[in-house]
N, C-alpha and C positions, 0 to 999 in steps of 0.2 A: 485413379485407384485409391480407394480409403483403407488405411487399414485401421485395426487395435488390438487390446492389449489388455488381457483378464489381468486382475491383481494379482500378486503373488499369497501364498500362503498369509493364515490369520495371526502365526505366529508373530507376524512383521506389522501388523495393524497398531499397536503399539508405538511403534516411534524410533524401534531400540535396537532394529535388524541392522543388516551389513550394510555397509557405502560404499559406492566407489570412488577411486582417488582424484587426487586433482584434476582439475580442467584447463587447456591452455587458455589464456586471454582471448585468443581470437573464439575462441567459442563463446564467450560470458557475455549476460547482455551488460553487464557494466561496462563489456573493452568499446563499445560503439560510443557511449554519451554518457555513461555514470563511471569515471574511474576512480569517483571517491565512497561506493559502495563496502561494507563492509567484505576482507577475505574469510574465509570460512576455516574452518579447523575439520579436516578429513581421515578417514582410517583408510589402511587398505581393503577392496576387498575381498572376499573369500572364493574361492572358486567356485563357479556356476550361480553367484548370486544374481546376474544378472542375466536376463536370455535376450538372446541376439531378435533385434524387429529392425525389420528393412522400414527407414524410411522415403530416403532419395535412390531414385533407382537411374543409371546409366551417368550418373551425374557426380559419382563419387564411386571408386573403386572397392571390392571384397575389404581387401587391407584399410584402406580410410576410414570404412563404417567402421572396423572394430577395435581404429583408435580411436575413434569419436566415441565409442561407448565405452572404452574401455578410462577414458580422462574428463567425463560428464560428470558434473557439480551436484554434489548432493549435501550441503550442509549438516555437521550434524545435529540432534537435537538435546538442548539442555534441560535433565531431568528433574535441576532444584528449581525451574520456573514455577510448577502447578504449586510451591508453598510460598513465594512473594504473593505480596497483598495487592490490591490495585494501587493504592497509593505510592506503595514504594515502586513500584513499576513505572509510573507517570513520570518518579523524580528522577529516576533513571535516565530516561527518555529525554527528559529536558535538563538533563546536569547541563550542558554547555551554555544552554539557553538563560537558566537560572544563576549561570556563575556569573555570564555578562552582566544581567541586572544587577546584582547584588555588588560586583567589584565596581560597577561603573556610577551606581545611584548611593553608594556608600561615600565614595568621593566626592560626592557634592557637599557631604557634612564635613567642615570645620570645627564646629563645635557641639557641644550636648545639642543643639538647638539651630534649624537655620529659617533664616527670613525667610519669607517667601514673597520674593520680587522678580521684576520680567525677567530679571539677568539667570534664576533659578530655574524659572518656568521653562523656562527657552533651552536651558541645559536638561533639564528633564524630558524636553519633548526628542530632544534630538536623541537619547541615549533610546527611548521608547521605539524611536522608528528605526533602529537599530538593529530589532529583533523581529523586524519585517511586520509590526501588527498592524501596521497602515494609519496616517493620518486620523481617519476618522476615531479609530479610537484610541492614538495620541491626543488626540486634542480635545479628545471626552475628561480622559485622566485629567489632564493639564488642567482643565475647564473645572474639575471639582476641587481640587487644592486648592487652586486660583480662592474659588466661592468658600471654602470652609476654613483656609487661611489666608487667605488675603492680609498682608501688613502685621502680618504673625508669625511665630517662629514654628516650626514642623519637624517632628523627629522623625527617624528614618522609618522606624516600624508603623508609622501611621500612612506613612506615603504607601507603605509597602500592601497594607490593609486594603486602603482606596482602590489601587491597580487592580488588585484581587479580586476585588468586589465587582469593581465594573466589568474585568472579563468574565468572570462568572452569571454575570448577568446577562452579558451579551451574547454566551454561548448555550446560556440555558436550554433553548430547545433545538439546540443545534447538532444535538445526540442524539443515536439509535442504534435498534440492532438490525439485521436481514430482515429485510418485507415479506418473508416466504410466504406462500399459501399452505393449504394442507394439501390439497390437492397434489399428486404426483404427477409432472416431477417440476421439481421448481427451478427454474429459470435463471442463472444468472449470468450477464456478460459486463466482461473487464476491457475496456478501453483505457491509452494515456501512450504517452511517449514513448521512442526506446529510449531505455535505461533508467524508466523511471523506479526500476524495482515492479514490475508489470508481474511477471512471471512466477517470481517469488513469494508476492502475495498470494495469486491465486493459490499456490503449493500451500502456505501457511492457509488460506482460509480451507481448504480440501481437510486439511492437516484437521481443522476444529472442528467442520462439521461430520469427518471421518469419526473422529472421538466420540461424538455427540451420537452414532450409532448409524449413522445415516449412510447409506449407498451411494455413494458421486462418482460422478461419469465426467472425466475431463474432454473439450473438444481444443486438437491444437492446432485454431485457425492461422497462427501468423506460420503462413506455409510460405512466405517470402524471406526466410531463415533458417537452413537448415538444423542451426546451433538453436536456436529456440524452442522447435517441437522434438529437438534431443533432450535437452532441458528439462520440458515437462515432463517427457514419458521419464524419466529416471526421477521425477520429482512423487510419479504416479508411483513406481514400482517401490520409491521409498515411501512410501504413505498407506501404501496399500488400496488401493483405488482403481479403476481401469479408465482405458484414455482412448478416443477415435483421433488415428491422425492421418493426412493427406501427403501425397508427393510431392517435394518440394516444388511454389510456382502454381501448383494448382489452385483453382478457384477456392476463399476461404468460404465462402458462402457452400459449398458443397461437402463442406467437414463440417459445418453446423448442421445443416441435414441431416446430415447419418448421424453424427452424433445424437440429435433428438431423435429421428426414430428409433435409435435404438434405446435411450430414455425411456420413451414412452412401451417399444413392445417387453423391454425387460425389467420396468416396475421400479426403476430408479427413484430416489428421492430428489438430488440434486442435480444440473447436469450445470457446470460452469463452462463460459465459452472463451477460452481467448482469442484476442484480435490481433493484429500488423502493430507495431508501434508506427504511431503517426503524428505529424503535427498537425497541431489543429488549423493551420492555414493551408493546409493539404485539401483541399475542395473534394477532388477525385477519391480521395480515400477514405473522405468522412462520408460520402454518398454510399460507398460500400459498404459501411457500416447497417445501413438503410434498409441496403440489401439483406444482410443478414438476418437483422429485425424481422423482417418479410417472411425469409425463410424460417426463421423461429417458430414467427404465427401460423405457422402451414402445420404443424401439429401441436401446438398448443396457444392457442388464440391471443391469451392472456399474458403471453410470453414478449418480452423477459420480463419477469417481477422486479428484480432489481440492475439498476446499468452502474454498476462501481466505476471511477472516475479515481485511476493511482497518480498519484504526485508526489514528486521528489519535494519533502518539504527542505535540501540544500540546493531547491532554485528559487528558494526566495520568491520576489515581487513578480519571477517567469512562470512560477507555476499557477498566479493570478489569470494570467490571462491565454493559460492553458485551459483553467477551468472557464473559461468564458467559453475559447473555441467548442469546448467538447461539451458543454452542457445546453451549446442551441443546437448542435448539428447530431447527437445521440440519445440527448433525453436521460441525464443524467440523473441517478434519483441520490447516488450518496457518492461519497469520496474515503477513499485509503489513504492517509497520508506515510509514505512510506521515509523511512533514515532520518527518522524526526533525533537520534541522538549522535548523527553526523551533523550536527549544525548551531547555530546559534542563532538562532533565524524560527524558534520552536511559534514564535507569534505570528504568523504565516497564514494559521489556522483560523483565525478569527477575522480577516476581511475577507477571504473565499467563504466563509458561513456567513457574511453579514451580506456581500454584494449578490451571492447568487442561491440565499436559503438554503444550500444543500446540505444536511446533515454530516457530519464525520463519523462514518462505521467505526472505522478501525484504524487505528494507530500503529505502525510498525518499528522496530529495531532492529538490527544486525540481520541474518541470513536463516535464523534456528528458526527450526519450525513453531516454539512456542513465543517467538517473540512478534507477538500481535494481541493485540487489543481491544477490546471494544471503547469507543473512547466516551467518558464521561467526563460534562463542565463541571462539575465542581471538583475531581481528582485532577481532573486535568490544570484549573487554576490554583489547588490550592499546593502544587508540585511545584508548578513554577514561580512562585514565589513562598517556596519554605526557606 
């Protein structure tokens, strides 16, 4: 059985409406695998802000659903974001990342001036792969001080110059925005781990392209969590957006279905899909994915336009080879890097865009609905090293 779930009133389209209160742990997809996810800051809510949707039936008592909906997560949203700039946004985002560099490549100066010998190089490389940007382009940096000072002395800001430059370079075409067509309705599925911050994005990306005017239709295929497509629908009902969702256990491939037919017979713009959190050495479950796909194209050919690819940028060197599993077995066209300012590890970014060309959409921070990005290489390099 599928159900869903018209949006609430336009009043709420905005951002600004009521929330409900906290969530226990066992419901949040950070208590599985992210429990260094940001906590949210919640209000109570008002009576009748939220209407009761059955979603697991026989499987959860009257009383259980309506504390599950009653302590479902809704972050709430920060209003002084739409006046930060991009650039102060980036620096945001990589304070931790930018502090490492800066306290740890400062320390290598002794004086106005330092040589530059293997003893320097070899401390500079090692601080470089410290912030997860991978060998290869440690040892580009390394490689161009080496040639421009070689058996010369080096001030901090030029080293800091160099770094700059080459990530900037290297990430140059490694930005973009949504591949949407015009064509209604456009396609988009979210694949990646539990707890990589999956769900949350989706709600943040709904969140932009709700603003942006556009009708979206959420599908909530990870129907192997009851706490996850509670999740969305109250991420829907705060966004103001409508959601098809399934019984917990049921097939997810048959909540993509209805979800696009109804896309397509009610003139939707967008329809986003979410999936299972899976690992990508999960064979079984990435074939599912396949599935889905399959079913997408059964009404609209061309579907899906984009396969977002969310990663925890506090897994480091793990979330490399996340993007490896999930960009041969789904056909990844971009990547979210989500809790890029829970980490110091912000260079993470640039061997998943070097080893597997996939663009980086979006950038994300904390839980708010505006705190998401489109990410740009040069805001993005010239943050991390101000």
């Amino acid at each position: 059985m599928i159900f869903w779930k018209k949006k609430k009133s336009a009043s709420n389209d905005d951002g600004t409406g009521d929330i409900p209160a906290n969530i226990p742990e066992s419901l949040s997809e950070r208590s599985q695998e992210s429990p260094s996810e940001d906590a949210s800051v919640l209000e109570t809510p008002k009576e009748g802000s939220i209407r009761q949707v059955s979603i697991v039936q026989d499987s959860q008592s009257q009383d259980s659903r309506s504390k599950v909906q009653a302590d479902a997560p809704v972050p709430e949203v920060a209003s002084s974001e739409a006046a930060s700039t991009k650039v102060s946004w980036f620096k945001r985002a990589l304070q931790k990342t930018n502090d490492l560099l800066r306290t740890d490549i400062r320390d290598l100066w002794k004086s106005e001036g330092e040589l530059v010998d293997e003893a320097f190089l070899s401390n500079l490389y090692a601080i470089l792969i410290r912030t997860d940007m991978g060998p290869s382009m440690a040892t580009k940096i390394k490689d161009s001080i080496h040639d421009q000072y070689r058996a010369r002395k080096v001030h901090q800001e030029d080293v800091l110059r160099i770094i700059r430059d080459r990530v900037a370079e290297s990430l140059k075409s490694k930005g973009g925005t949504l591949n949407l067509p015009d064509t209604k309705p456009a396609v988009i599925l979210v694949v990646g781990v539990n707890g990589s911050g999956k769900t949350t994005s989706i709600a943040k990306i709904a969140h932009r392209l709700t603003r942006q005017g556009k009708r979206v239709l959420l599908a909530a295929g990870d129907t192997f969590r009851a706490a996850a497509v509670e999740q969305l629908r109250i991420w829907a009902d705060r966004i103001g957006c409508d959601i098809v969702m399934g019984e917990q256990g049921s097939d997810p491939a048959s909540v993509a279905f209805k979800a696009m037919q109804r896309a397509v017979e009610e003139g939707y713009d967008v329809c986003i899909v979410d999936t299972a959190g899976r690992l990508q050495t999960q064979s079984h479950l990435m074939q599912q994915l396949e599935k889905i796909k399959r079913v997408l194209q059964k009404h609209v050919e061309s579907a899906p336009h984009e396969v977002l690819l969310v990663l925890d940028a506090t897994a480091g060197q793990n979330a490399i080879s996340q993007a490896k599993g999930f960009s041969e077995a789904a056909g990844c066209t971009g990547i979210v890097l989500s809790k890029l300012d829970g980490t110091a590890k912000g260079g993470v970014i640039i061997p998943i865009a070097e080893q597997f060309g996939l663009p980086v959409k979006f950038i994300g921070i904390g839980e708010k609905l505006p705190d998401l990005q489109e990410f740009s290489p040069d805001d993005f390099a010239a943050a991390l090293f101000s």
